[in-house]
C-alpha positions as CSV (number, residue, x, y, z in Angstrom):
1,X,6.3,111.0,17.9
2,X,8.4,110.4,14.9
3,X,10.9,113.1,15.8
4,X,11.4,111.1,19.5
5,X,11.7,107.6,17.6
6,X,14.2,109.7,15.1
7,X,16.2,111.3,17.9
8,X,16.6,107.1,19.7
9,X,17.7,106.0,16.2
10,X,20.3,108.6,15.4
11,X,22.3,107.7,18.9
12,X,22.2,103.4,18.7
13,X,23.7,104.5,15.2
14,X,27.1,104.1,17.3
15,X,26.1,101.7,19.8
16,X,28.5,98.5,19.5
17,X,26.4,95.9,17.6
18,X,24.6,98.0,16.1
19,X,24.4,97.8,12.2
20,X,24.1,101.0,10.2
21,X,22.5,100.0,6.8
22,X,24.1,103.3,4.9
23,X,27.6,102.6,6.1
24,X,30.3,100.0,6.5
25,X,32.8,100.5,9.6
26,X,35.2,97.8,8.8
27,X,37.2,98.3,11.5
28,X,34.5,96.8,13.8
29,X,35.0,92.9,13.1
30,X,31.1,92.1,13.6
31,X,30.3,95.0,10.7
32,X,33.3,93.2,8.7
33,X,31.9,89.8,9.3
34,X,28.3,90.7,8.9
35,X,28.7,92.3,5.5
36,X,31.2,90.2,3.9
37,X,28.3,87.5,4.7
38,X,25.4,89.7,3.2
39,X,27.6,90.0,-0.3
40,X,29.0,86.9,-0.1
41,X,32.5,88.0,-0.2
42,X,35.3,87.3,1.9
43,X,36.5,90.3,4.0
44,X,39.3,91.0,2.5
45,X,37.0,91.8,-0.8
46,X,35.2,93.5,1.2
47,X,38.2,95.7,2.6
48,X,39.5,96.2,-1.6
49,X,36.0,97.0,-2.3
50,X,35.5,100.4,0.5
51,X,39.3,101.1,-0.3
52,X,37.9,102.1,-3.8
53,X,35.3,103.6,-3.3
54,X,34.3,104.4,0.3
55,X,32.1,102.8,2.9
56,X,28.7,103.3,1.8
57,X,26.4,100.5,1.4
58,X,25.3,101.2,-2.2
59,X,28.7,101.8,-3.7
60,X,30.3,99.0,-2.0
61,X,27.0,97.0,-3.3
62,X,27.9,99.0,-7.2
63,X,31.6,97.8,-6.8
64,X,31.4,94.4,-6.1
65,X,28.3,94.0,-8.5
66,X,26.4,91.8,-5.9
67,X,23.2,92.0,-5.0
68,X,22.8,91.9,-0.7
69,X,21.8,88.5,0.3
């Protein structure tokens, strides 16, 4: 059963409107919207911050030294 649930998550990773919790894609404007919300930054933070150091979730979380809200 978990492997079935494991195989549905892995393909609405890249459904639009979907939110993927390890990665930022700021090229989609909800993702770039959403996250700039949940660290309280404005997007364009947000962009400086996954110039530096890439798009995942904990190092854009690292780099900007906020907590998620």
């Amino acid at each position: 059963m978990n492997e079935i649930v494991n195989q549905i998550m892995d393909r609405t990773d890249n459904l639009p409107g979907f939110i993927n919790n390890d990665y930022i894609n700021i090229s989609e404007y909800y993702e770039a919207e959403y996250w700039s919300k949940k660290f309280g930054v404005s997007v364009e933070q947000l962009k400086s911050a996954i110039r530096a150091v890439g798009n995942s979730v904990s190092a854009v979380e690292k780099r900007l030294g906020k907590q998620l809200v």
